[in-house]
C-alpha positions, 0 to 999 in steps of 0.5 A: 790680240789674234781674231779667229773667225768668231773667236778671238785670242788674246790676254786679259787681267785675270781679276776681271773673269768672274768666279762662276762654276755654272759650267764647271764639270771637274769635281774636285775643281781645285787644280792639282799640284802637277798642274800648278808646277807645269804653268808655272815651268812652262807657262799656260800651253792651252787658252781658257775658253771664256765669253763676255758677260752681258754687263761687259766689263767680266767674262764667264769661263767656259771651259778651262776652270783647273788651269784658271784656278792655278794660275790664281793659286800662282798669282798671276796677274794676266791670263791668255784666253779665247773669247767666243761670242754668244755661247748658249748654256747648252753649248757651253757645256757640251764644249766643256764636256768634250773638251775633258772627254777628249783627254781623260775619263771622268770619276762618277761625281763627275758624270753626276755633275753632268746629267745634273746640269744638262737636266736641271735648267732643261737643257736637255731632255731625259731621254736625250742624256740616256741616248747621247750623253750616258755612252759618252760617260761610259754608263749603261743608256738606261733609265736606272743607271741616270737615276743611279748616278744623279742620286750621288749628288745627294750626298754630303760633299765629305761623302762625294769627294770621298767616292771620287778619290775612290776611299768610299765606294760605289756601293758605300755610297748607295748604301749611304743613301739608303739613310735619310739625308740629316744622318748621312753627314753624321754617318760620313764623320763617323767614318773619318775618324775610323780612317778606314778602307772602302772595304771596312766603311762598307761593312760598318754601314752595313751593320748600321743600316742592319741594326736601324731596321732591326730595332727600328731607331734612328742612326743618330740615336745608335751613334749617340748610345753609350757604347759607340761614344766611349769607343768613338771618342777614346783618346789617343787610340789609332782608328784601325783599334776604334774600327775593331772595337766598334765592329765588335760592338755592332756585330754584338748587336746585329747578330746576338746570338751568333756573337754570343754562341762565337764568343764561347767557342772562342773562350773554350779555344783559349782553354787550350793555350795556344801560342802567341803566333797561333790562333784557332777561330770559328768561321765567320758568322759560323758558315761553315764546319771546324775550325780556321787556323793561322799562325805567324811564322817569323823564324824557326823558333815559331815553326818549332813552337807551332809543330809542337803545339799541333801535336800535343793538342791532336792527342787531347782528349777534351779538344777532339770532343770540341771538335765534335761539337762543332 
């Protein structure tokens, strides 16, 4: 035991540090396996930061809660730490806070935690988090951005673990929001069983949210429809086969008569017998004249096939008149 003004350094059994994340700002809390594989080579560099509770038989971490659940996860026995005295709930997480701040940056859910727990219990006041603690997280000290970042917590925790790994983005998430609070979680499996990107999450939500509005009915009762089930559910189909499909589906319905006018265009382009490595497609949602082209050119025979194929079908007659339509 070492003594350090009003701190003192020493070791103590680890099962009498009482689980409390009351000052916890790491989301997700669990430690990394990077962490867990540097204690247990090297042993602990850094003591946790705890104080005593008023019972006086357990301690609260104050900053520390990643190396103190590793060294749980290791099944430790014992756990060097500080003890500091008397810590107001304010000052221990302004400790936590700029303990973290000093050594990497925080993903959103994170900043929301913080505002979280400095404005509930009134720790601190509105404006005082705008002013101070807004720069301190890299955000925007404004009234909109605080009420921007703390609606995040309002997520399901599936969505919020989802943002912060960066598989959902920002806008996903705001869009998710835009749903009542009993559809999210609903909103957020549909989306695990699509094992999509952010990009395509953001467009199915799109879509949905599109089609709630436009027909005036609820998520629930679209994501239960015939349709979506048998594609949701098909079995032994990858998500990327179920997204397409289910893409399609939406699209159909939130623009039928763009949907119905493509689908034409593209039955009359396949009257003209492209080849397997060679398609011709409207413009997305139609924005935009003729025709977009592409082609897979995978040894000299496709270039071949593809050269042929443009030149025969510039001379015909019928699709020079399709053209014109367009």
């Amino acid at each position: 035991m070492r003594t350090q003004g009003n701190c003192v350094n020493t070791v103590i059994p680890i099962n009498q540090i009482r689980d409390d994340s009351s000052f916890c700002i790491s989301f997700p809390s669990r430690p990394s396996a990077a962490l867990k594989n540097s204690i247990k080579k090297i042993s602990l560099i850094n003591p946790i930061i705890v104080q005593r509770n008023t019972q006086g038989d357990t301690y609260q971490i104050i900053t520390g809660f990643k190396r103190f659940y590793a060294l749980k996860a290791l099944k430790k026995k014992e756990i060097p730490v500080r003890i500091e005295q008397s810590v107001t709930p304010r000052d221990a997480l302004l400790k936590n806070l700029y303990e973290n701040y000093a050594f990497r940056s925080f993903n959103i859910i994170e900043k929301a935690i913080i505002i979280e727990k400095l404005i509930n219990p009134g720790l601190f006041k509105e404006q005082e988090i705008i002013k101070q603690i807004l720069p301190l997280l890299d955000c925007e000290s404004n009234r909109c951005e605080f009420e921007r970042i703390i609606k995040l917590r309002s997520l399901p925790l599936q969505a919020q673990r989802a943002l912060a790994s960066g598989h959902l983005s920002l806008q996903g998430a705001e869009r998710m929001l835009m749903f009542p609070p009993a559809e999210r979680a609903s909103l957020m499996r549909l989306l695990s069983i699509l094992a999509v990107g952010k990009n395509k999450a953001d467009e199915i939500m799109n879509l949905l949210f599109d089609i709630t509005k436009r027909e005036h009915k609820g998520l629930l009762t679209i994501l239960k429809s015939l349709p979506v089930q048998e594609i949701i559910t098909m079995p032994n189909v990858p998500g990327t086969e179920q997204y397409h499909r289910l893409r399609q589906y939406l699209y159909s319905r939130r623009y039928p008569q763009l949907y119905a006018h493509e689908s034409l265009i593209n039955q009359t382009l396949q009257r003209f017998s492209p080849p397997s490595s060679f398609s011709m497609k409207p413009p997305r949602q139609l924005e935009g004249e003729g025709l977009q082209i592409s082609c897979i050119i995978r040894d000299i025979e496709d270039l071949r096939k593809t050269i042929v194929y443009l030149s025969t079908i510039s001379k015909n007659k019928s699709f020079k008149k399709f053209l014109k339509t367009l």
